[in-house]
C-alpha positions in Angstrom: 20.7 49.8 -41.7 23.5 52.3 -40.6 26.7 50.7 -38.8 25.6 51.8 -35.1 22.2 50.3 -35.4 24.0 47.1 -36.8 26.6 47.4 -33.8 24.0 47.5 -31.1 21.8 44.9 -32.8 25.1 42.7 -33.1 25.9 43.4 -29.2 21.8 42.7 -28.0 21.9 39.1 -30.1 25.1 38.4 -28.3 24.2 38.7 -25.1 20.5 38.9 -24.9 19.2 34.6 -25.2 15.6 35.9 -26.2 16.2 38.0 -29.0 18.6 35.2 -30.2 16.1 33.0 -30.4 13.6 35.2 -31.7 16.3 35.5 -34.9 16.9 31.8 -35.3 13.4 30.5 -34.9 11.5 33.3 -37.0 14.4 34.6 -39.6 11.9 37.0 -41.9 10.0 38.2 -39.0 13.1 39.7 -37.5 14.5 40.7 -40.9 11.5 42.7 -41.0 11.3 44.1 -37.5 15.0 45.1 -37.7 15.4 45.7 -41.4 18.1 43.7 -41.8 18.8 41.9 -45.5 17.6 37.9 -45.7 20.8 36.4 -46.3 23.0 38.1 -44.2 20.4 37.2 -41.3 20.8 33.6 -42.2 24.5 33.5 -42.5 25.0 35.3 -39.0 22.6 33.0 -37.2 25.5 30.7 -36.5 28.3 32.8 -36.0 26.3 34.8 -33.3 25.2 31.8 -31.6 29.2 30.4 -31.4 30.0 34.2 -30.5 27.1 34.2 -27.4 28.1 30.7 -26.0 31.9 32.1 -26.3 31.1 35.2 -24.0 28.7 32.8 -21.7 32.5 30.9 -21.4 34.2 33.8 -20.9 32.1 35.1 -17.8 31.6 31.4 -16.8 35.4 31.2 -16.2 35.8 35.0 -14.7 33.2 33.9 -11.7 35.0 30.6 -11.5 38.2 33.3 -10.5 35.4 34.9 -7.9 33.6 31.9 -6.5 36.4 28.9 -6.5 34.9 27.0 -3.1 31.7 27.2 -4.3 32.6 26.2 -7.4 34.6 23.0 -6.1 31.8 22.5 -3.9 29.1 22.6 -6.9 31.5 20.6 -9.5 29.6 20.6 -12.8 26.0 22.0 -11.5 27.9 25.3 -10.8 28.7 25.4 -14.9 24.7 24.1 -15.8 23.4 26.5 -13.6 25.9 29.5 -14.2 24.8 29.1 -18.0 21.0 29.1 -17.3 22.1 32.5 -15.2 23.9 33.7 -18.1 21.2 33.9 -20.8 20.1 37.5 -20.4 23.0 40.4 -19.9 24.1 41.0 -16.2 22.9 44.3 -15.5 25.6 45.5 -13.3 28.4 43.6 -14.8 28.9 41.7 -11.3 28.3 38.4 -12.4 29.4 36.5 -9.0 27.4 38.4 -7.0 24.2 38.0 -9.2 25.1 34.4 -9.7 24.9 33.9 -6.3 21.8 35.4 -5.6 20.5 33.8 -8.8 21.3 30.5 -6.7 19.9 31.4 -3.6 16.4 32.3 -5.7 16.7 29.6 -8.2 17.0 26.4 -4.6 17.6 24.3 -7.7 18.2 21.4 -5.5 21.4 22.6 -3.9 22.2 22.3 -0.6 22.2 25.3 2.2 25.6 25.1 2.9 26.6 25.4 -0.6 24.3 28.3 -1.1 25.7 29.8 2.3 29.3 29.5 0.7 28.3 31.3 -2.2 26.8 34.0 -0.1 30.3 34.2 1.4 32.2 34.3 -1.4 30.1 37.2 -3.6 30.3 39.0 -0.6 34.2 38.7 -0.3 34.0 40.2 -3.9 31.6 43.1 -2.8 33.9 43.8 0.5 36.7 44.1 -2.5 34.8 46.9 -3.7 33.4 48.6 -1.2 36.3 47.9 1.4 34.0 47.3 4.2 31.0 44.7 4.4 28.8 43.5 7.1 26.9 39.8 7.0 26.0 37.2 9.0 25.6 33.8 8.1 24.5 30.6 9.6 27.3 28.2 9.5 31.1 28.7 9.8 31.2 29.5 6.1 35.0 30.6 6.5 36.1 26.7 7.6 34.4 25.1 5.3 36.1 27.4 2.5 39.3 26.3 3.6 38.3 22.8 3.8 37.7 23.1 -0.2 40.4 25.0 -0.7 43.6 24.7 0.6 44.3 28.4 2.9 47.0 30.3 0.9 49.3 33.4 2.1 
């Protein structure tokens, strides 16, 4: 196997849940479909299972940055449920924004006002972006922001 096709199957186990699984639960069956050696499949199991949970961390704590009410508003379901989200590759890269759609289509028991405020925040992270963004929501989403978090200058 040349070093691009190892590269890209390196980068797909590390950020793709299913194929991880696929090379942990049937070893020669992947070794086979990839042509990768035995061993080496083996011995990498582990490290790219600590690598993918590492990078599931790492965007974990970058939407934390994005989504901070929500995320104070959630406490630890906004973790369990960001790393559910997390198991296949963001697309777009815009992880905030798909996490909070991702919320809004998962109703995994949360409330609507929580959902709302996650609505609110993605879209203060698109408006970033774009510079100009038009919504409407249902509650006063802005207050109850600042009742979370403290208003800063």
């Amino acid at each position: 196997m040349e070093l691009i096709e190892q590269q890209r199957l390196l980068a797909r186990l590390y950020t793709d849940a299913e194929t991880r699984r696929c090379w942990l639960a049937e070893p020669e069956r992947f070794v086979q479909a990839f042509g990768v050696d035995g061993g080496t499949a083996q011995k990498l199991g582990a490290q790219v299972e600590f690598f993918a949970r590492s990078l599931q961390r790492k965007r974990l704590k970058a939407v934390i940055i994005l989504l901070p009410a929500t995320r104070e508003a959630m406490s630890s379901k906004f973790d369990e449920l960001f790393l559910e989200y997390s198991r296949v590759p963001s697309p777009s890269g815009e992880d905030a924004v798909g996490f909070a759609r991702f919320l809004r289509e998962s109703h995994a028991g949360i409330p609507p006002w929580q959902l709302e405020l996650a609505r609110f925040e993605a879209c203060m992270v698109q408006a970033r972006q774009r510079s100009f963004v038009v919504r409407w929501f249902r509650s006063v989403v802005c207050r109850m922001r600042c009742c979370l978090m403290p208003c800063t200058k």
